[in-house]
C-alpha positions as CSV (number, residue, x, y, z in Angstrom):
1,X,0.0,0.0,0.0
2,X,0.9,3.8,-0.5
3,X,2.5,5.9,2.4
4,X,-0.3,6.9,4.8
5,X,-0.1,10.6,3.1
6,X,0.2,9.7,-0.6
7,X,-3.3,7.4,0.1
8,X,-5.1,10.6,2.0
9,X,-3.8,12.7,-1.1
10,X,-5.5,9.9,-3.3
11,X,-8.6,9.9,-1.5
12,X,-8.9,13.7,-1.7
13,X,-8.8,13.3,-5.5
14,X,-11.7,10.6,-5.4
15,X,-13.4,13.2,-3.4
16,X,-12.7,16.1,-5.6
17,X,-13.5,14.5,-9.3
18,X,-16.2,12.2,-7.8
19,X,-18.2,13.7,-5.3
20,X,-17.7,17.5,-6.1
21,X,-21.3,18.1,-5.4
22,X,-21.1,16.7,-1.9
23,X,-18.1,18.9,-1.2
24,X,-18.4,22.4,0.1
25,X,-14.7,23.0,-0.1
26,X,-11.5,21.7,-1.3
27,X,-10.2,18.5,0.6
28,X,-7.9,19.4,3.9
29,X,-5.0,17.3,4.6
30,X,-4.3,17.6,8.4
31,X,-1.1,15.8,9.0
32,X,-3.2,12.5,10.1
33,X,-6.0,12.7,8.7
34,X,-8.0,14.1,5.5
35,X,-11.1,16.1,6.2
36,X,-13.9,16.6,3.6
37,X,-16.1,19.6,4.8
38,X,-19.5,19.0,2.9
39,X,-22.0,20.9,1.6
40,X,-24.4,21.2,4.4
41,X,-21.9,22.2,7.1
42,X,-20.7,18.7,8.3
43,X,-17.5,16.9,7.6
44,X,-16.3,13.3,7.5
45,X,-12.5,12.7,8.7
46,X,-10.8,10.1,7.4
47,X,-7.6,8.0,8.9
48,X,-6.1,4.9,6.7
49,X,-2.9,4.2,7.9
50,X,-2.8,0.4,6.6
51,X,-5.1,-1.2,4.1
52,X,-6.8,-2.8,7.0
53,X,-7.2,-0.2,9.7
54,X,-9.2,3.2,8.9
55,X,-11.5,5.1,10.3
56,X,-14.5,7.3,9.1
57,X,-16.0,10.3,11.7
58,X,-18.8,11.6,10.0
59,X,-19.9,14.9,12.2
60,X,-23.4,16.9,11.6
61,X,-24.5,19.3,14.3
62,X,-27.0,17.1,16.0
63,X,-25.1,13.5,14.6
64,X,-21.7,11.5,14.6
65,X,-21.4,8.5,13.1
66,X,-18.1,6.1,13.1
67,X,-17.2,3.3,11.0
68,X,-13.8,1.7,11.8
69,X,-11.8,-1.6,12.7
70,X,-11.1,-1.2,16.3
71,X,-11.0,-4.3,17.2
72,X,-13.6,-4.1,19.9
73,X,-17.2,-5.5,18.4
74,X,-15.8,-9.2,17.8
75,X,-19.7,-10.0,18.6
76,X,-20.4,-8.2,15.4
77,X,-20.5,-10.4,12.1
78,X,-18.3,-7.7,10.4
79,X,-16.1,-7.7,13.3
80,X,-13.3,-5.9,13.0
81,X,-15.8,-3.5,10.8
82,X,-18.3,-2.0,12.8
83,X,-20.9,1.1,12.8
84,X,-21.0,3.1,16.0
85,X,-24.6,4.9,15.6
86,X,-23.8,7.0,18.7
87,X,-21.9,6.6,21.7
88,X,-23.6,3.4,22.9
89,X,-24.9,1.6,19.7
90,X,-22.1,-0.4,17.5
91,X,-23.8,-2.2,14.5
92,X,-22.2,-4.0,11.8
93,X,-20.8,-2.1,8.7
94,X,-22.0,-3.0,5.5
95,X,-20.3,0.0,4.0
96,X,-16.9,-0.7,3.6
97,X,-14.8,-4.1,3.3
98,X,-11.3,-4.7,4.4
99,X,-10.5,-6.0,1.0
100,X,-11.5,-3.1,-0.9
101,X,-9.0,-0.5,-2.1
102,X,-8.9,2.8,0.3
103,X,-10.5,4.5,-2.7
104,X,-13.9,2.0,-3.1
105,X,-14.4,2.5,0.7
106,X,-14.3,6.4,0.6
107,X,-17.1,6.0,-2.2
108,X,-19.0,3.7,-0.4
109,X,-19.1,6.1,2.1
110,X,-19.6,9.2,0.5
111,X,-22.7,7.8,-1.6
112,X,-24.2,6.7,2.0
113,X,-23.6,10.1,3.0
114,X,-25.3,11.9,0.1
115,X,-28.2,9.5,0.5
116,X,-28.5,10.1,4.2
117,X,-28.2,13.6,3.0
118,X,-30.8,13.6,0.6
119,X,-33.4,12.5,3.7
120,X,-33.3,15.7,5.2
């Protein structure tokens, strides 16, 4: 896999060419993380050090949803991948799979997003 930063650069591009209607600014990279600030005032942060361990924090004023692979859910069928709803509720992630590419992840999330968005 890419260095950590070269894989955060190529997600921003995925962002940038394919979601550019989500986006309400260009792509930040932070030195650990990338940060997509979207259209409607939230963001999603995204960390993918390895292939295998990422993590998504998508933040709306009244909402934060995670999907990552801390290995803490192992109850979960999608253990390590898991959905934290809120700060009690883990579920499993049928979003993302650990054998996808960084890049098919970040789309699977981003469409999710815009069709969470497009309930409001």
């Amino acid at each position: 896999m890419k260095s950590e930063r070269a894989s955060l650069r190529s997600l921003a591009r995925v962002a940038s060419d394919e979601f550019s209607s989500l986006l309400g600014g260009d792509p930040i990279l932070l030195p650990d993380r990338l940060r997509l600030v979207l259209v409607d005032g939230s963001f999603l942060d995204v960390r993918y050090p390895t292939r295998t361990k990422y993590s998504f924090h998508w933040q709306t004023r009244d909402r934060s949803v995670r999907i990552n692979t801390a290995e803490h859910h192992p109850d979960l069928p999608t253990f390590p991948r898991h959905i934290h709803l809120d700060e009690r509720t883990a579920v499993a992630d049928n979003l993302t799979r650990l054998e996808n590419s960084p890049e098919e992840n970040l789309r699977s999330i981003l469409s999710w997003i815009m069709r969470e968005l497009a309930k409001c």
